[in-house]
C-alpha positions, -999 to +999 in steps of 0.1 A: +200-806+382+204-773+373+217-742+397+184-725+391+165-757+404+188-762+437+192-733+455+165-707+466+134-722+457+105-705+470+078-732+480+047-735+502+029-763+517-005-767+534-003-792+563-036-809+572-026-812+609-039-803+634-007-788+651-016-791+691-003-760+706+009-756+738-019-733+748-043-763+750-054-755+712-048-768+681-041-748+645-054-764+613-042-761+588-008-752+593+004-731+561+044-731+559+064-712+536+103-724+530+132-725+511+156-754+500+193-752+484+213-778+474+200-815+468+192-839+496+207-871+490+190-906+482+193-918+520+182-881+535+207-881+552+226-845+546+194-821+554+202-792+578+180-769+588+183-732+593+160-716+624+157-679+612+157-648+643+126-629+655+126-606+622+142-627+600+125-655+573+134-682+552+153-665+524+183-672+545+205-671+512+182-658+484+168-624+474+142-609+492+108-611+475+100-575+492+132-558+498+159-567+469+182-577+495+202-609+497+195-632+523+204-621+559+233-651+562+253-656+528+284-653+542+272-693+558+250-705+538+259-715+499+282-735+475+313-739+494+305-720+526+304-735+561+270-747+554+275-765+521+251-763+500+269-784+475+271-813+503+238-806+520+202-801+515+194-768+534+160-757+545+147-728+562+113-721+568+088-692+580+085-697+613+045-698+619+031-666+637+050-645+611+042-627+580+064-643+545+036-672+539+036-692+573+004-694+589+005-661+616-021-632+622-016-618+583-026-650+569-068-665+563-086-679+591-108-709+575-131-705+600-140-664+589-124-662+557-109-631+568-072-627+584-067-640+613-060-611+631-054-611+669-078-638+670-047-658+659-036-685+687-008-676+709+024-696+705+055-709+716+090-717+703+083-749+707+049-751+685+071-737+660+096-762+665+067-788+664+055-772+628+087-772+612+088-812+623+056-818+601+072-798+573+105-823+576+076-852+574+059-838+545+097-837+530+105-873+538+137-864+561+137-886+596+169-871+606+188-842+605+224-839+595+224-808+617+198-778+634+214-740+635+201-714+645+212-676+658+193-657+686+155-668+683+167-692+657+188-706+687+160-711+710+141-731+679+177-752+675+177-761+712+143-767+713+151-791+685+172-813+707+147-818+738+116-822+718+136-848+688+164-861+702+166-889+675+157-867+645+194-846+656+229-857+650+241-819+657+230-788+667+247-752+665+236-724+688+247-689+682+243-661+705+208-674+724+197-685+755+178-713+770+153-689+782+140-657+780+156-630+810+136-604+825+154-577+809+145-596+774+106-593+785+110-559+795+123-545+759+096-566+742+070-553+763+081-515+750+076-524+717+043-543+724+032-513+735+041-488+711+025-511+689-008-510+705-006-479+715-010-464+678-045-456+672-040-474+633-031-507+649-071-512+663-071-540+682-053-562+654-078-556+627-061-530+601-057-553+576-091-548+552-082-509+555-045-516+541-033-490+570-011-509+598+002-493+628+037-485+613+047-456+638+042-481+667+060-508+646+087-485+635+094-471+673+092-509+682+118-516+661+141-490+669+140-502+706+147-536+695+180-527+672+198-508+702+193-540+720+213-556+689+243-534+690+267-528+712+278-493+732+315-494+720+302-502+683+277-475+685+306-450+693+326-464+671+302-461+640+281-427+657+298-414+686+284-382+688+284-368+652+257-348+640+237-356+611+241-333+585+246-306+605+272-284+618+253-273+651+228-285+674+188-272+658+183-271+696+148-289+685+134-325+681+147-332+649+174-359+644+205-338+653+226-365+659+237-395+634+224-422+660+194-407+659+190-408+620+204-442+621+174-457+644+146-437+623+157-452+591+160-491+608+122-483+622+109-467+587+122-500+563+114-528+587+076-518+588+080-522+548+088-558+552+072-569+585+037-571+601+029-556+634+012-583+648+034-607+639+059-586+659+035-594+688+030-627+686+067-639+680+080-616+711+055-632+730+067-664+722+104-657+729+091-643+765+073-673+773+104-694+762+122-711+790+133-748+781+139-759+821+105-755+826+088-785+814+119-807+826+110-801+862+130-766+860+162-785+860+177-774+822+202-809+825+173-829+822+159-813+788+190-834+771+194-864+794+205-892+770+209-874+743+234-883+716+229-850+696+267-832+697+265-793+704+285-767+696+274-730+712+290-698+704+287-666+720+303-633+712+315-609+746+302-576+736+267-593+731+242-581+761+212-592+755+217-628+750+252-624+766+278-655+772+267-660+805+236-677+789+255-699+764+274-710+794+242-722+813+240-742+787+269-758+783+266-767+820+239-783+819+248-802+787+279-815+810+257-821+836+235-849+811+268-860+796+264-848+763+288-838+736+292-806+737+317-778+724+318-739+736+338-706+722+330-674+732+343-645+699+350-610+700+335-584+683+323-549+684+289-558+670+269-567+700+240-594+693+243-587+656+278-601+653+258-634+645+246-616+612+276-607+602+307-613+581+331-631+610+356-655+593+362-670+629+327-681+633+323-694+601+357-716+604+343-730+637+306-739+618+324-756+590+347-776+610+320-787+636+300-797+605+328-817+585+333-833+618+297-847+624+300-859+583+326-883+596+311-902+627 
């Protein structure tokens, strides 16, 4: 098979369903959008899926059909990196409620023949989880060699475990949380409303006019990345430096480099993302909280389970900060389950997940050699 044909295909399926939601509805069909690299193997057994972050998508290794980029985690994913794509058959799908080619607000409603629009059912991580199992069905793989996932893509990983214990041999969660904090809800909620609150965004329904709310997505976004970061990297990279300048304009212009910084991360992500996608995906991190349907007792989500675990956290991270990954790992003691924990340093904040950190990816190849051999 050639290079071309194994790694960074760009595929869609149309899943009959119906997907029951945990809103009391159903979604049908479900549309998923995904990409494989490497082969999977005659038994199926070497699959590992990817769980892509909040504004992230499935070209976790392969250019961006909208941006040029590369994908948003080479330095893991790819012929001899920790996540192998000469040993394993990687997938990484669209999370549904989003806006690359998974069903989400952007995408047809059969029912109108027009987009969805906020008329779009609310979800959850775990009816992501649950659309991403019919997409490993459709695919023919029973079990997964592993489940990783970073921030959001954590939440999908853990949720992985409790909801298909016996379709996980190991799981890998980076800087995430087993449920959403207040503080989490709170930033979200900004953005929610600087969304709605631009008079383009129209109650959900810009899309025939081809004229989205991109101020209130671009000041959403900017509220969201100084979440990412951390203070002593933001002094580090900005301090107080002006931008271009060699005095203050003692106006409302972007004096200082920060400033620029955060009005160029708003301006490009509204290129590339959907405003009420932003919405619906926030939503379903705030209403994430995995204790809750095991009685409110987070043990009990992985009583039994075989699954082994390895959670990493990095200490300058605040919003999903180690204490989380540690509530974890207690409670994975608690259930007697296999479970491994490292906390890194970096300057990067919540992005250090997304970046090039050799220790990180030593500690995701080794976990994952390790499984190969049981």
């Amino acid at each position: 098979m050639s290079e071309d044909a194994r790694f960074g295909l760009d595929k869609s399926v149309r899943l009959l369903g119906p997907l029951p939601l945990d809103s009391g509805g159903e979604l049908a069909p479900v549309e998923l959008a995904y990409e494989t690299y490497g082969a999977l193997n005659a038994d199926a057994s070497n699959a590992v899926l990817i769980c892509h972050a909040l504004t992230m998508d499935q070209y976790v290794a392969s250019t961006h059909p909208l941006t040029g980029k590369g994908g948003w985690w080479t330095d893991m994913v790819g012929p001899g990196k920790p996540v192998d794509t000469d040993r394993h058959f990687v997938i990484c799908a669209n999370v549904i409620g989003s806006c690359m080619g998974s069903s989400g607000p952007a995408t047809i409603n059969p029912a109108t023949e027009k987009p969805w629009g906020m008329d779009f059912p609310v979800l959850t991580i775990a009816d992501m989880v649950r659309a991403q199992a019919l997409l490993l069905d459709h695919l023919g793989i029973a079990c997964l060699h592993a489940v990783i996932g970073g921030s959001m893509g954590g939440m999908q990983a853990i949720s992985w475990t409790a909801l298909y214990p016996e379709r996980v041999k190991s799981a890998v969660i980076i800087a995430s949380a087993a449920r959403h904090s207040a503080q989490n809800i709170a930033f979200h909620e900004v953005g929610r409303q600087a969304i709605m609150a631009d008079p383009r965004w129209r109650g959900g329904a810009y899309y025939a006019d081809d004229d989205p709310p991109s101020s209130g997505l671009a000041v959403a976004r900017m509220a969201a990345h100084i979440t990412y970061l951390s203070e002593a990297g933001l002094t580090e990279k900005f301090g107080r430096r002006l931008q271009d300048r060699e005095a203050k304009t003692f106006g409302f212009d972007a004096d200082f480099q920060v400033e620029s910084y955060l009005r160029h991360q708003g301006i490009s992500f509204v290129d590339r993302f959907d405003a009420n996608s932003y919405l619906y995906i926030t939503r379903a991190m705030d209403y994430f909280d995995l204790a809750e349907a095991h009685g409110g007792t987070l043990a009990h989500a992985f009583k039994g389970s075989k699954t082994r675990f390895c959670l990493i956290s990095f200490d300058t991270d605040w919003l999903y900060p180690t204490s989380e990954s540690r509530t974890i790992v207690h409670a994975l003691n608690a259930a007697g389950a296999a479970a491994s924990f490292v906390e890194l340093s970096s300057a990067f904040g919540h992005d250090s997940f997304l970046l090039e950190n050799p220790e990180m990816n030593r500690i995701v190849d080794g976990f994952l050699k390790a499984g190969e051999s049981l």
